[in-house]
VMD Tcl script that builds the backbone (N, CA, C; Angstrom):
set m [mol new atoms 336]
animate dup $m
set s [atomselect $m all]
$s set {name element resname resid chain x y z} {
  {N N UNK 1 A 103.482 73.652 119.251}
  {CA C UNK 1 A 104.716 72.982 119.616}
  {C C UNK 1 A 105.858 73.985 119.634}
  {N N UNK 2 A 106.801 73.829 120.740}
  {CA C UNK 2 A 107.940 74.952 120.659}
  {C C UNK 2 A 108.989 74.293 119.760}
  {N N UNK 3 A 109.336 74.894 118.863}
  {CA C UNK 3 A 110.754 75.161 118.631}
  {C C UNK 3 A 112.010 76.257 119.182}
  {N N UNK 4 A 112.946 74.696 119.642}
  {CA C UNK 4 A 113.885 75.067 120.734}
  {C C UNK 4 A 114.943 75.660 120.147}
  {N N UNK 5 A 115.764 76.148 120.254}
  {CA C UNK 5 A 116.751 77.194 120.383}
  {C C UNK 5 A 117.689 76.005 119.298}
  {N N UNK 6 A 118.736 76.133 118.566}
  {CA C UNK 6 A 119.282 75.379 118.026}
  {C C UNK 6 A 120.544 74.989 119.280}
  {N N UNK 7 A 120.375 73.889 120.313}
  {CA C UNK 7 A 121.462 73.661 121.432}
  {C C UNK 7 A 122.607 73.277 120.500}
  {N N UNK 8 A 122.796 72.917 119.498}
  {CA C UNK 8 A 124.571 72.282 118.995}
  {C C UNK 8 A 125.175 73.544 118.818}
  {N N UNK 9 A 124.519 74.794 118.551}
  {CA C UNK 9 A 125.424 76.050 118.505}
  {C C UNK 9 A 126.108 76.211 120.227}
  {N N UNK 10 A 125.450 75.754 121.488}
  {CA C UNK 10 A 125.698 76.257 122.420}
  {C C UNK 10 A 125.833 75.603 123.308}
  {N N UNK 11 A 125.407 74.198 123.172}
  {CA C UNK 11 A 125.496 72.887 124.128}
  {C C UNK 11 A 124.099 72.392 124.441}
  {N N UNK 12 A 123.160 73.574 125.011}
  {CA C UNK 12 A 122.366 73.168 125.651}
  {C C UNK 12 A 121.045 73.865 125.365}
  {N N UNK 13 A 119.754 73.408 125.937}
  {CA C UNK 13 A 118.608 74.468 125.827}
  {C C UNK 13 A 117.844 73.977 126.724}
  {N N UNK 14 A 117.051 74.966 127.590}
  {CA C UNK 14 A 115.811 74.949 129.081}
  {C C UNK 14 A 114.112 74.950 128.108}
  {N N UNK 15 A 113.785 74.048 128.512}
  {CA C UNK 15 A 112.207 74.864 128.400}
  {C C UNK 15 A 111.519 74.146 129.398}
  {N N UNK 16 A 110.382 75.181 129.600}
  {CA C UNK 16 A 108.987 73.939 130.828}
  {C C UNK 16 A 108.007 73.417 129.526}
  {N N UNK 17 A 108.010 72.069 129.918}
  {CA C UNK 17 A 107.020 71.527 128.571}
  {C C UNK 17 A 105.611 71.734 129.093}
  {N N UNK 18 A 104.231 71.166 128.287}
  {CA C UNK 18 A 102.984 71.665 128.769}
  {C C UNK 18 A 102.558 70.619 130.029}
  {N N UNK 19 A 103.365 69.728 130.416}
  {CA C UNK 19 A 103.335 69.395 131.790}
  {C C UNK 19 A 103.481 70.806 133.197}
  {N N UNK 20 A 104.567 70.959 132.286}
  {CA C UNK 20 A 104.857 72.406 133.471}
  {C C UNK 20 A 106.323 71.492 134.327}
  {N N UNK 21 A 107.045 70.731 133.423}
  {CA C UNK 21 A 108.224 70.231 133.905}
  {C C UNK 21 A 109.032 71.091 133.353}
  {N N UNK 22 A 110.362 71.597 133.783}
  {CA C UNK 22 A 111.718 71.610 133.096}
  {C C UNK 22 A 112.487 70.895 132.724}
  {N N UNK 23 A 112.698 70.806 131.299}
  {CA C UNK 23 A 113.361 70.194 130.351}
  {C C UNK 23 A 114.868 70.709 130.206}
  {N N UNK 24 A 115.999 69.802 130.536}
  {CA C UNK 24 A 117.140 70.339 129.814}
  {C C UNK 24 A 117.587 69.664 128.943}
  {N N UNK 25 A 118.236 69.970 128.067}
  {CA C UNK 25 A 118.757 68.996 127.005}
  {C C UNK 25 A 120.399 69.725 126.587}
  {N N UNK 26 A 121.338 68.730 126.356}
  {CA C UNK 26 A 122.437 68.810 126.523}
  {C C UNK 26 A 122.929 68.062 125.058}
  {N N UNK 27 A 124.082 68.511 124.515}
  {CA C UNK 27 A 124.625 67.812 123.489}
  {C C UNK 27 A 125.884 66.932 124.224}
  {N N UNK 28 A 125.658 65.818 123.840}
  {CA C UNK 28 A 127.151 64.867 124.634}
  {C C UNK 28 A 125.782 63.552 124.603}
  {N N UNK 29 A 126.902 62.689 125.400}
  {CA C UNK 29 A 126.822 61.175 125.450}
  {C C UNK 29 A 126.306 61.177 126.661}
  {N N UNK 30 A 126.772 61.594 127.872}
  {CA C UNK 30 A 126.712 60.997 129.257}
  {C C UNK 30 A 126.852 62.269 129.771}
  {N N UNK 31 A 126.262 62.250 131.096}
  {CA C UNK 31 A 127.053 63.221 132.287}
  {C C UNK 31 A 128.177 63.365 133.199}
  {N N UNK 32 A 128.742 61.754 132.760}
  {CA C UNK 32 A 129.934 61.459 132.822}
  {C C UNK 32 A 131.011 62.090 132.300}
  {N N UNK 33 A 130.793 62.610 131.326}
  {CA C UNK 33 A 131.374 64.076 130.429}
  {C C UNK 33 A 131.503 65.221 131.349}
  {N N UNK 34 A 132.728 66.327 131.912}
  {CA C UNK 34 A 132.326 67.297 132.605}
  {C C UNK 34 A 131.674 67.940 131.926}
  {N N UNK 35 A 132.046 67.969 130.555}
  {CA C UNK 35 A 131.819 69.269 129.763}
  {C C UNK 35 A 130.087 69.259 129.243}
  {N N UNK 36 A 129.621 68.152 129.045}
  {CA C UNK 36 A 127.990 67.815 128.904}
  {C C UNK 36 A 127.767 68.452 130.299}
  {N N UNK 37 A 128.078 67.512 131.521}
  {CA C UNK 37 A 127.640 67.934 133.134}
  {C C UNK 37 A 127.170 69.359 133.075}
  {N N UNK 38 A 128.337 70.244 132.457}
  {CA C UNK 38 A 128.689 71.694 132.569}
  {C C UNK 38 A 127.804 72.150 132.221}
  {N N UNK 39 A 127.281 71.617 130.977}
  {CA C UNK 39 A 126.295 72.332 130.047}
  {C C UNK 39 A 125.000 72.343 130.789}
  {N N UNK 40 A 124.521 71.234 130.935}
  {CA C UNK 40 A 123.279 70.685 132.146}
  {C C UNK 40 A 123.258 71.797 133.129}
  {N N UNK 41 A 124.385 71.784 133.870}
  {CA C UNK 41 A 124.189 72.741 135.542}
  {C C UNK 41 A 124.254 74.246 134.890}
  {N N UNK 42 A 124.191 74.385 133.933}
  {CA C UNK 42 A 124.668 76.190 133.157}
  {C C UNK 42 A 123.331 76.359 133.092}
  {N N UNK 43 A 122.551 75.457 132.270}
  {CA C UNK 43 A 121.114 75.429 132.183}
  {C C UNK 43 A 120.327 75.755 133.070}
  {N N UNK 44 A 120.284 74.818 134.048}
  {CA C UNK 44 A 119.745 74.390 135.015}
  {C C UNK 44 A 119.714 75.868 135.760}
  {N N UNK 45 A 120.537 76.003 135.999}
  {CA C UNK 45 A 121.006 77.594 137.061}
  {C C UNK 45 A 120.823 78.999 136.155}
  {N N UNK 46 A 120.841 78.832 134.523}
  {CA C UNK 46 A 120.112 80.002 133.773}
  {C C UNK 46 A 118.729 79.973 133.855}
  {N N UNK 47 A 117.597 78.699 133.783}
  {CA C UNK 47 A 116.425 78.438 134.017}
  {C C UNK 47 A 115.915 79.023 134.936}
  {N N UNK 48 A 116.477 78.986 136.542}
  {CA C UNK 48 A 116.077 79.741 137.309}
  {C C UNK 48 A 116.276 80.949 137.855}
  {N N UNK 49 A 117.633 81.314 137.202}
  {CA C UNK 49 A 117.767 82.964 137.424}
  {C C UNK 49 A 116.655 83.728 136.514}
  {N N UNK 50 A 115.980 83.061 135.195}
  {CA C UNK 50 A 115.019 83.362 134.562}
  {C C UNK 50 A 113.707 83.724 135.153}
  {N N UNK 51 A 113.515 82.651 135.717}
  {CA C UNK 51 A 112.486 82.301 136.559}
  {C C UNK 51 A 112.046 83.611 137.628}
  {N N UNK 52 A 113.105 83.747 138.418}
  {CA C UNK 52 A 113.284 84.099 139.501}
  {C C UNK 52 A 113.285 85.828 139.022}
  {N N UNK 53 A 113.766 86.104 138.179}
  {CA C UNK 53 A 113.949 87.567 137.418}
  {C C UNK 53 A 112.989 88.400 136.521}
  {N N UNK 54 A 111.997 87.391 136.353}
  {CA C UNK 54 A 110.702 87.448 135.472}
  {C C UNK 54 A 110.980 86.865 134.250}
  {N N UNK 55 A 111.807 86.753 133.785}
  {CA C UNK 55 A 112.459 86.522 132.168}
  {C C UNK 55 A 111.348 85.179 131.900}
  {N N UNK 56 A 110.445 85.644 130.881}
  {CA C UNK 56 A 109.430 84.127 130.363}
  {C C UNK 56 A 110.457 83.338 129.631}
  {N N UNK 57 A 109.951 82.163 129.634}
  {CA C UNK 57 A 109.996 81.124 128.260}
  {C C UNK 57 A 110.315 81.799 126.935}
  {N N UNK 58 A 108.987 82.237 126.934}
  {CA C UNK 58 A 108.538 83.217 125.599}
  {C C UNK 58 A 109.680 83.905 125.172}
  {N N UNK 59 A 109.858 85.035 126.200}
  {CA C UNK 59 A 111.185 85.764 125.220}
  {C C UNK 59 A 111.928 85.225 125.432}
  {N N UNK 60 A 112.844 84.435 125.947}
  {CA C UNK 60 A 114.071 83.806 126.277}
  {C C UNK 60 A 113.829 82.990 124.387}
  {N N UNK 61 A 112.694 82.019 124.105}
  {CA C UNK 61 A 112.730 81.597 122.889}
  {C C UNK 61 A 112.759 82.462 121.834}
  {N N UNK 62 A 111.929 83.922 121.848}
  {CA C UNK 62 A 111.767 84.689 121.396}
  {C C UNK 62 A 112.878 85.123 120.438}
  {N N UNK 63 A 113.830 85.769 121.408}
  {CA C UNK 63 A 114.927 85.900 120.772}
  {C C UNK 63 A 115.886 85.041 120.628}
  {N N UNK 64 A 115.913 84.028 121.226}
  {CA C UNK 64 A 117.014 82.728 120.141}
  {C C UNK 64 A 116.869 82.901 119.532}
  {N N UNK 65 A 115.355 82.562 119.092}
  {CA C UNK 65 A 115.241 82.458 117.371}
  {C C UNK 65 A 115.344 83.271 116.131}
  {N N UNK 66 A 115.133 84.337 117.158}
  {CA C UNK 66 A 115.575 85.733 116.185}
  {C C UNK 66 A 117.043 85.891 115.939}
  {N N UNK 67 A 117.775 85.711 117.174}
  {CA C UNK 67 A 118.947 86.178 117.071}
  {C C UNK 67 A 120.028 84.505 116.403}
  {N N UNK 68 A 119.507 83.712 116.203}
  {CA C UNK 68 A 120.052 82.591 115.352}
  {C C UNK 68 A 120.374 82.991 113.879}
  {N N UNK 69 A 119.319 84.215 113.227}
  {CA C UNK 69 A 119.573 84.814 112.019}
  {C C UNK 69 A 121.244 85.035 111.669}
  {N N UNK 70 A 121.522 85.937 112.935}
  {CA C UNK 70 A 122.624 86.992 112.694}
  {C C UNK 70 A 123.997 86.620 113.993}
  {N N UNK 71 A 123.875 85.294 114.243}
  {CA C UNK 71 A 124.729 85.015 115.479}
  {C C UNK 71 A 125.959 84.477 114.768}
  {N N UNK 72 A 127.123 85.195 115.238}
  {CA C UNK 72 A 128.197 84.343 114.772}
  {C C UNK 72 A 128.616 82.969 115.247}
  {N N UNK 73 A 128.940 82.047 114.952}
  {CA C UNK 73 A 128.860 80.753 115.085}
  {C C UNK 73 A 129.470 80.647 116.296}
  {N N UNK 74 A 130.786 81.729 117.302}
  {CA C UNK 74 A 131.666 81.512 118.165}
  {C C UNK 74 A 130.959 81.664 119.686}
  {N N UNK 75 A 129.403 82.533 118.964}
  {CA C UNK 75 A 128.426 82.988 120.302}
  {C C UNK 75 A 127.451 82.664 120.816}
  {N N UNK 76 A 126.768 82.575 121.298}
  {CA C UNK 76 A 125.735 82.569 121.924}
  {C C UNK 76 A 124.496 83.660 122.142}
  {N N UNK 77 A 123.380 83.139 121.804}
  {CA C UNK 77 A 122.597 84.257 121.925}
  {C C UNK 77 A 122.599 85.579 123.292}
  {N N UNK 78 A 122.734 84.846 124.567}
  {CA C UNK 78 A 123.207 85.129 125.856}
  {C C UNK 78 A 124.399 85.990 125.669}
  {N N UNK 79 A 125.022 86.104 124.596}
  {CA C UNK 79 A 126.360 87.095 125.179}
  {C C UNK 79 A 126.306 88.118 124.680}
  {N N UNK 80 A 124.779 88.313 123.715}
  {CA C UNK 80 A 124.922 89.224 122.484}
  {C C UNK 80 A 124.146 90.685 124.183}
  {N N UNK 81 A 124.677 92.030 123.637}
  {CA C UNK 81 A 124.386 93.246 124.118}
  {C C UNK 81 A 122.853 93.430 124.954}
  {N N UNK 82 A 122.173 92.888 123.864}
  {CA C UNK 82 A 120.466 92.832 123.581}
  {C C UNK 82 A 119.560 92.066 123.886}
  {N N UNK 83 A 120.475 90.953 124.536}
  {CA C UNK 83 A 119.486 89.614 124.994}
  {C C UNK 83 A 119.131 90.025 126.149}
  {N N UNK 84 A 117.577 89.373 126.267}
  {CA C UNK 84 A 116.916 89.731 127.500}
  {C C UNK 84 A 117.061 89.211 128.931}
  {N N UNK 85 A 117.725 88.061 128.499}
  {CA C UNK 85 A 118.424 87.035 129.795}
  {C C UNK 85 A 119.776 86.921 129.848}
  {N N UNK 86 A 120.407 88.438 129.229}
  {CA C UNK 86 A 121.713 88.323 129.394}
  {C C UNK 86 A 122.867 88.324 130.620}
  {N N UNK 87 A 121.561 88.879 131.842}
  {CA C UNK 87 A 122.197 88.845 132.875}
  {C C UNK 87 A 122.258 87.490 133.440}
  {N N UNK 88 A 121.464 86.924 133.360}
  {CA C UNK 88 A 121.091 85.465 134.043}
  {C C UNK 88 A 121.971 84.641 133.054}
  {N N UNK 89 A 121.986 84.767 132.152}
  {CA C UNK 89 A 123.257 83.809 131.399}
  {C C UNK 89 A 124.500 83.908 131.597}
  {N N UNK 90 A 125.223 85.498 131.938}
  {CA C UNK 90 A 126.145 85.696 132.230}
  {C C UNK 90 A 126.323 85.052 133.893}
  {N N UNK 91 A 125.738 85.210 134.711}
  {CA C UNK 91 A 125.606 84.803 135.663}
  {C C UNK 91 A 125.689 83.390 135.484}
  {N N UNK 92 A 125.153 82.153 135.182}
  {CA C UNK 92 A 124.922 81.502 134.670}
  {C C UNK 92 A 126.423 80.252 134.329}
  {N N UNK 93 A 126.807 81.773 133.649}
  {CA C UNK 93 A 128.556 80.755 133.236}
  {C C UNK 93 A 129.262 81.035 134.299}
  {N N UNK 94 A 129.168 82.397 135.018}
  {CA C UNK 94 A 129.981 82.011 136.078}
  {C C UNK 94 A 129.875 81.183 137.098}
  {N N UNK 95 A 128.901 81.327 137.505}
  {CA C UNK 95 A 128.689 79.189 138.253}
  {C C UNK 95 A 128.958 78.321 137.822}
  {N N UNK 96 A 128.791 78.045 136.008}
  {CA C UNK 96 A 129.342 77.022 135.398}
  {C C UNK 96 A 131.077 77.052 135.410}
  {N N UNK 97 A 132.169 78.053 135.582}
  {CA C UNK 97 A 133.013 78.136 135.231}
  {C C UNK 97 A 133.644 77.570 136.910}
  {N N UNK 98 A 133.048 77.989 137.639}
  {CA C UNK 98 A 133.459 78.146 138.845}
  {C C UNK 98 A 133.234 76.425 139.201}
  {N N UNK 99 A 132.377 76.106 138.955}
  {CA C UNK 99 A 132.372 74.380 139.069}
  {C C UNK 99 A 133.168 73.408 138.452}
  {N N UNK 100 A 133.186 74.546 137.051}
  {CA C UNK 100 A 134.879 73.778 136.597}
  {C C UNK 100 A 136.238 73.317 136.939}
  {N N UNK 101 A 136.085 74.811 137.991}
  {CA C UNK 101 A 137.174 75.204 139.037}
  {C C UNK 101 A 137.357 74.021 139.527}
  {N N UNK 102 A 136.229 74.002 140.474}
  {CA C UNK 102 A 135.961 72.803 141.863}
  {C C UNK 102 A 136.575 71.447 141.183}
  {N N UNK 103 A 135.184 71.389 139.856}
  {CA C UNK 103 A 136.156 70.251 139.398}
  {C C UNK 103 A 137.462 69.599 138.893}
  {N N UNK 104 A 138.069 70.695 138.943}
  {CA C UNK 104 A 139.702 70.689 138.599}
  {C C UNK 104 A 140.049 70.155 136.938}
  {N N UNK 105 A 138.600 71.299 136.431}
  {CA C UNK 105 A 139.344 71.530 134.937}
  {C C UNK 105 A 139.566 73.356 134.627}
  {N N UNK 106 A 141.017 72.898 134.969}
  {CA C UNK 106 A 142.097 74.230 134.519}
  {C C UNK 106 A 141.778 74.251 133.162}
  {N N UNK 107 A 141.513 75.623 132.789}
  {CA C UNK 107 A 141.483 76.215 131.219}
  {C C UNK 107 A 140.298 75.845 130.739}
  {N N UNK 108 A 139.093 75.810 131.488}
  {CA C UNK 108 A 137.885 75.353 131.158}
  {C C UNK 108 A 136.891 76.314 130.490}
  {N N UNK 109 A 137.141 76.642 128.840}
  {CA C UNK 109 A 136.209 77.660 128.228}
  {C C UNK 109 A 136.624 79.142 128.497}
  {N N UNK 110 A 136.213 79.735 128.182}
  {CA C UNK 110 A 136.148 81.453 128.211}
  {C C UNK 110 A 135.326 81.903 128.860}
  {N N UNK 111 A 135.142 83.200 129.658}
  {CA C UNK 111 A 134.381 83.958 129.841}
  {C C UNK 111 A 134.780 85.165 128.910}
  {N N UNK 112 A 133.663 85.522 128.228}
  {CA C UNK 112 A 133.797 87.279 127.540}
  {C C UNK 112 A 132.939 88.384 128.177}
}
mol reanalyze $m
mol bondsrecalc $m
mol representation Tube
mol addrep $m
Protein backbone atom coordinates (compact mmCIF):
# COMPACT_ATOMS: atom_id res chain seq x y z
CA UNK A 1 0.00 0.00 0.00
CA UNK A 2 1.42 3.56 -0.79
CA UNK A 3 1.80 6.02 1.64
CA UNK A 4 1.01 9.41 0.20
CA UNK A 5 2.90 12.42 0.65
CA UNK A 6 1.40 14.30 3.73
CA UNK A 7 -1.16 16.78 1.17
CA UNK A 8 -2.27 19.26 4.35
CA UNK A 9 1.43 20.48 4.26
CA UNK A 10 0.79 21.40 0.49
CA UNK A 11 -2.83 21.07 -0.55
CA UNK A 12 -2.60 18.28 -2.64
CA UNK A 13 -1.04 14.79 -3.74
CA UNK A 14 -1.01 12.63 -7.49
CA UNK A 15 -0.64 8.98 -7.47
CA UNK A 16 -1.77 6.10 -10.22
CA UNK A 17 -3.48 3.52 -7.95
CA UNK A 18 -3.04 -0.38 -8.90
CA UNK A 19 -5.90 0.17 -11.32
CA UNK A 20 -3.45 2.30 -13.23
CA UNK A 21 -5.95 5.40 -12.63
CA UNK A 22 -4.74 8.86 -11.47
CA UNK A 23 -5.69 9.86 -8.26
CA UNK A 24 -5.77 13.49 -7.08
CA UNK A 25 -6.63 14.46 -3.82
CA UNK A 26 -7.03 17.96 -2.65
CA UNK A 27 -7.56 19.50 0.87
CA UNK A 28 -10.89 21.80 0.78
CA UNK A 29 -14.63 21.16 0.63
CA UNK A 30 -15.58 21.64 -3.02
CA UNK A 31 -14.08 22.73 -6.31
CA UNK A 32 -16.15 25.43 -5.97
CA UNK A 33 -13.23 26.77 -3.89
CA UNK A 34 -10.63 28.44 -6.43
CA UNK A 35 -8.07 27.73 -4.15
CA UNK A 36 -8.98 23.66 -3.74
CA UNK A 37 -9.71 24.02 -7.91
CA UNK A 38 -6.02 25.41 -7.89
CA UNK A 39 -4.67 22.74 -6.01
CA UNK A 40 -6.45 19.92 -8.27
CA UNK A 41 -5.23 21.61 -11.77
CA UNK A 42 -1.41 22.11 -10.04
CA UNK A 43 -1.65 18.38 -9.60
CA UNK A 44 -3.13 17.37 -12.39
CA UNK A 45 -0.54 19.32 -14.74
CA UNK A 46 2.57 18.21 -12.19
CA UNK A 47 1.31 14.45 -12.80
CA UNK A 48 1.93 14.80 -16.28
CA UNK A 49 4.90 16.86 -16.70
CA UNK A 50 6.12 13.76 -14.51
CA UNK A 51 4.89 11.47 -16.70
CA UNK A 52 5.96 12.94 -19.73
CA UNK A 53 9.71 13.68 -18.26
CA UNK A 54 10.28 10.17 -16.95
CA UNK A 55 9.91 11.25 -13.27
CA UNK A 56 8.22 7.70 -11.62
CA UNK A 57 5.68 7.55 -8.92
CA UNK A 58 8.40 5.95 -7.02
CA UNK A 59 10.73 8.79 -6.65
CA UNK A 60 8.35 11.55 -6.77
CA UNK A 61 7.02 9.42 -3.33
CA UNK A 62 10.43 8.61 -2.65
CA UNK A 63 11.46 11.75 -1.70
CA UNK A 64 8.32 13.31 -0.11
CA UNK A 65 8.79 11.10 2.29
CA UNK A 66 12.20 11.63 2.87
CA UNK A 67 12.15 15.13 2.55
CA UNK A 68 8.92 15.50 5.09
CA UNK A 69 11.82 14.76 7.79
CA UNK A 70 13.54 18.12 7.28
CA UNK A 71 10.85 20.40 5.36
CA UNK A 72 10.04 23.60 6.80
CA UNK A 73 6.42 23.86 7.30
CA UNK A 74 6.28 27.20 4.69
CA UNK A 75 7.56 24.55 1.76
CA UNK A 76 7.04 22.12 -0.22
CA UNK A 77 8.96 19.25 -1.11
CA UNK A 78 8.94 20.59 -4.96
CA UNK A 79 10.72 23.81 -4.10
CA UNK A 80 13.48 22.22 -2.17
CA UNK A 81 17.11 22.45 -4.60
CA UNK A 82 17.15 18.47 -4.72
CA UNK A 83 13.81 17.35 -5.65
CA UNK A 84 13.63 15.25 -8.56
CA UNK A 85 10.39 16.77 -9.99
CA UNK A 86 11.45 20.08 -9.25
CA UNK A 87 11.19 21.18 -12.62
CA UNK A 88 7.75 19.88 -13.30
CA UNK A 89 6.50 21.37 -10.04
CA UNK A 90 7.91 24.56 -10.68
CA UNK A 91 6.38 24.48 -13.92
CA UNK A 92 3.43 23.25 -12.46
CA UNK A 93 2.68 26.49 -10.27
CA UNK A 94 3.19 28.49 -12.99
CA UNK A 95 0.10 27.23 -14.79
CA UNK A 96 -1.47 27.15 -11.51
CA UNK A 97 -0.67 30.86 -10.89
CA UNK A 98 -1.45 31.88 -14.30
CA UNK A 99 -5.07 30.39 -14.00
CA UNK A 100 -5.36 32.37 -11.04
CA UNK A 101 -4.68 35.19 -13.25
CA UNK A 102 -7.50 34.16 -15.74
CA UNK A 103 -9.49 33.65 -12.84
CA UNK A 104 -9.20 37.05 -11.51
CA UNK A 105 -7.59 36.21 -8.20
CA UNK A 106 -5.11 39.16 -7.81
CA UNK A 107 -2.44 38.27 -5.11
CA UNK A 108 -2.96 34.63 -5.54
CA UNK A 109 0.04 32.80 -3.46
CA UNK A 110 3.75 33.20 -4.17
CA UNK A 111 6.00 32.03 -6.54
CA UNK A 112 9.77 31.49 -5.06
Amino acid sequence: MRAPYNQEASGGDWFVNPEGDLVIRVIGETLDDPEVFLFAFHELVEAKLCEAHGVSQKRVDAFDLQAQSYLPPDREPGDLPECPYRKEHRQAMLCEHLLANFLGLDGYGEIR
